[in-house]
PLY file of the C-alpha trace (Angstrom):
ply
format ascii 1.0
element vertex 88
property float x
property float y
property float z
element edge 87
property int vertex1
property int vertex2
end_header
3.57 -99.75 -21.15
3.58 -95.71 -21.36
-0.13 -95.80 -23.06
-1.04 -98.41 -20.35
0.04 -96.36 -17.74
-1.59 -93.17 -19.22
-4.60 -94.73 -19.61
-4.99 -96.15 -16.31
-4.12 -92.25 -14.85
-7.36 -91.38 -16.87
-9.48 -93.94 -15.88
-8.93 -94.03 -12.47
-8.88 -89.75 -12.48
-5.83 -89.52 -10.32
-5.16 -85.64 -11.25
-9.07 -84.88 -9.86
-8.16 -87.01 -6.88
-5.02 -84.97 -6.25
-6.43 -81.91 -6.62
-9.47 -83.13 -4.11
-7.04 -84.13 -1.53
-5.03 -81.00 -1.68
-8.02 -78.98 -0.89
-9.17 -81.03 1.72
-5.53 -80.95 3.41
-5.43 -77.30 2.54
-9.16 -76.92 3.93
-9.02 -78.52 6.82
-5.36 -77.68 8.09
-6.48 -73.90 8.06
-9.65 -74.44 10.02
-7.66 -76.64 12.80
-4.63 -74.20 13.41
-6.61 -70.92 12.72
-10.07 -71.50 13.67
-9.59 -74.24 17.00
-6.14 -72.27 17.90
-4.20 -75.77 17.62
-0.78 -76.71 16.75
0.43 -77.66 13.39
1.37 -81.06 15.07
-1.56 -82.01 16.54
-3.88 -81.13 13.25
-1.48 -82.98 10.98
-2.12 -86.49 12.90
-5.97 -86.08 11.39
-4.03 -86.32 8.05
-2.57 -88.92 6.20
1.17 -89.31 6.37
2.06 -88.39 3.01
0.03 -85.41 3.34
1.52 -84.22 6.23
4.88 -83.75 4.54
3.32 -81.77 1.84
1.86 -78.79 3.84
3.14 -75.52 4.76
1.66 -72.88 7.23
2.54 -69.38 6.43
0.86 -67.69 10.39
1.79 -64.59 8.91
-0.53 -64.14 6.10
-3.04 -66.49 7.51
-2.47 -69.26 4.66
-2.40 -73.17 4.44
-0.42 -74.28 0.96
-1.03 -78.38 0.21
0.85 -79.53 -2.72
0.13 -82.74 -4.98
3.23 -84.29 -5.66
4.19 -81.57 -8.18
0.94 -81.64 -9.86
-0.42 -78.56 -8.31
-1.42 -77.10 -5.51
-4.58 -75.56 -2.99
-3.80 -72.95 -0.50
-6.34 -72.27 1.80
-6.56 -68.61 3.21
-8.14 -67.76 6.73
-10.18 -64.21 6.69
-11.09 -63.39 10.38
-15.07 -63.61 10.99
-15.34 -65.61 7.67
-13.18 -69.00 8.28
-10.97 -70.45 6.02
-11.41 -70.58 2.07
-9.68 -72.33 -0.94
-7.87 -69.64 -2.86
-8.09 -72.38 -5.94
0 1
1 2
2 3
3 4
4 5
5 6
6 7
7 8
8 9
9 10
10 11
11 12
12 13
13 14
14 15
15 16
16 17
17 18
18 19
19 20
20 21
21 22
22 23
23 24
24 25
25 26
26 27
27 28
28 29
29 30
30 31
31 32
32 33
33 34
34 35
35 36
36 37
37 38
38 39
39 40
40 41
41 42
42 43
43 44
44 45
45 46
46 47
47 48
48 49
49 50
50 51
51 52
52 53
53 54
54 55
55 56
56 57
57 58
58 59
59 60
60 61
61 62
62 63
63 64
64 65
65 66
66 67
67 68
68 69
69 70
70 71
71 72
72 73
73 74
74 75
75 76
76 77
77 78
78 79
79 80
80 81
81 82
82 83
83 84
84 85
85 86
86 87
């Protein structure tokens, strides 16, 4: 059952998909509160629920942190007249 479920992880590339949807949480969290001026809350209904519980907003050093379900992470960083970046 172990090798089943291992191989099914592979196949279906879960870690890759993780690490795309951290980014794009990261990504796109940074450009809504930093670049539009919103509120956390109202960027995080654009997300999906599960995501929304794994992002933190650090205003003072500009960054947006997205973690996978404790297989990694993307923070996104804002840098004024450049936008928002993936660190990772």
């Amino acid at each position: 059952m172990l090798v089943a479920a291992f191989a099914t992880w592979r196949a279906l590339g879960v870690s890759e998909l993780l690490h795309i949807g951290t980014g794009y949480a990261a990504q796109q969290t940074c450009a809504c509160v930093f670049i539009s001026g919103r509120t956390l809350p109202s960027c995080t209904t654009e997300l999906d629920p599960l995501a929304r519980r794994l992002l933190s907003v650090d205003v003072g050093s500009n960054e947006v942190t997205a973690r996978g379900i404790g297989l990694g992470a993307a923070v996104a960083r804002y840098e004024p007249g450049f936008g928002c970046s993936l660190r990772n």
